[in-house]
N, C-alpha and C positions, 0 to 999 in steps of 0.2 A: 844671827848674823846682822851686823851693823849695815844702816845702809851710807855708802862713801859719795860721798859728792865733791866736785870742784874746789878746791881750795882749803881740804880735809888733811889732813898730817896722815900719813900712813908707813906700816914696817913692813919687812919681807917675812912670810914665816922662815921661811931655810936661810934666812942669812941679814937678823934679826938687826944688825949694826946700818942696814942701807937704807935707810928713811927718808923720806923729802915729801913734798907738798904736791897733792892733785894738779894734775893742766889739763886733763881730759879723762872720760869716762864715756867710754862709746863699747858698740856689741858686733862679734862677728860673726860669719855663718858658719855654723857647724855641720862637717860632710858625711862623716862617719858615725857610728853610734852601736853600742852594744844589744842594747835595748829594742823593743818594736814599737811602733809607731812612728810619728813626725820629729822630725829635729829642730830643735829651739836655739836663739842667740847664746850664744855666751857672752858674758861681761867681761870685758876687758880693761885697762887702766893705763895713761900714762902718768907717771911722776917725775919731776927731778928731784935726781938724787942727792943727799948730802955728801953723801961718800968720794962720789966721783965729778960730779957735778953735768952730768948726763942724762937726757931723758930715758927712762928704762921703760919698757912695754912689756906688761905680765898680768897673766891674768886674774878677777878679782878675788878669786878664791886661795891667792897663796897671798896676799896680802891681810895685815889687820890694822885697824882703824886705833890711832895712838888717843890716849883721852884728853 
């Protein structure tokens, strides 16, 4: 896995046409968990979109990093 930063081009996996460039990369608290143990941040992402011309907030694991 790529790592995304700031100013990185990225696509959606499920909806691979909605593309646009990093504005932010921040983490949020995760409440629930399947697993035992401690619960970690999860990375999250804003972009604007090309598509729509929108900021979209999703998380960084349905996203990939365009080359």
């Amino acid at each position: 896995m790529r790592h995304i930063r700031v100013g990185d081009r990225v696509s959606m996996i499920y909806q691979m046409n909605n593309c646009g460039i990093v504005t932010e990369v921040f983490f949020k608290r995760v409440t629930a968990g399947t697993s035992s143990g401690s619960l970690s941040k999860q990375t999250w992402i804003k972009f604007k979109s090309d598509l729509t011309g929108k900021i979209v907030e999703i998380k960084r694991e349905d996203v990939i990093k365009e080359s």
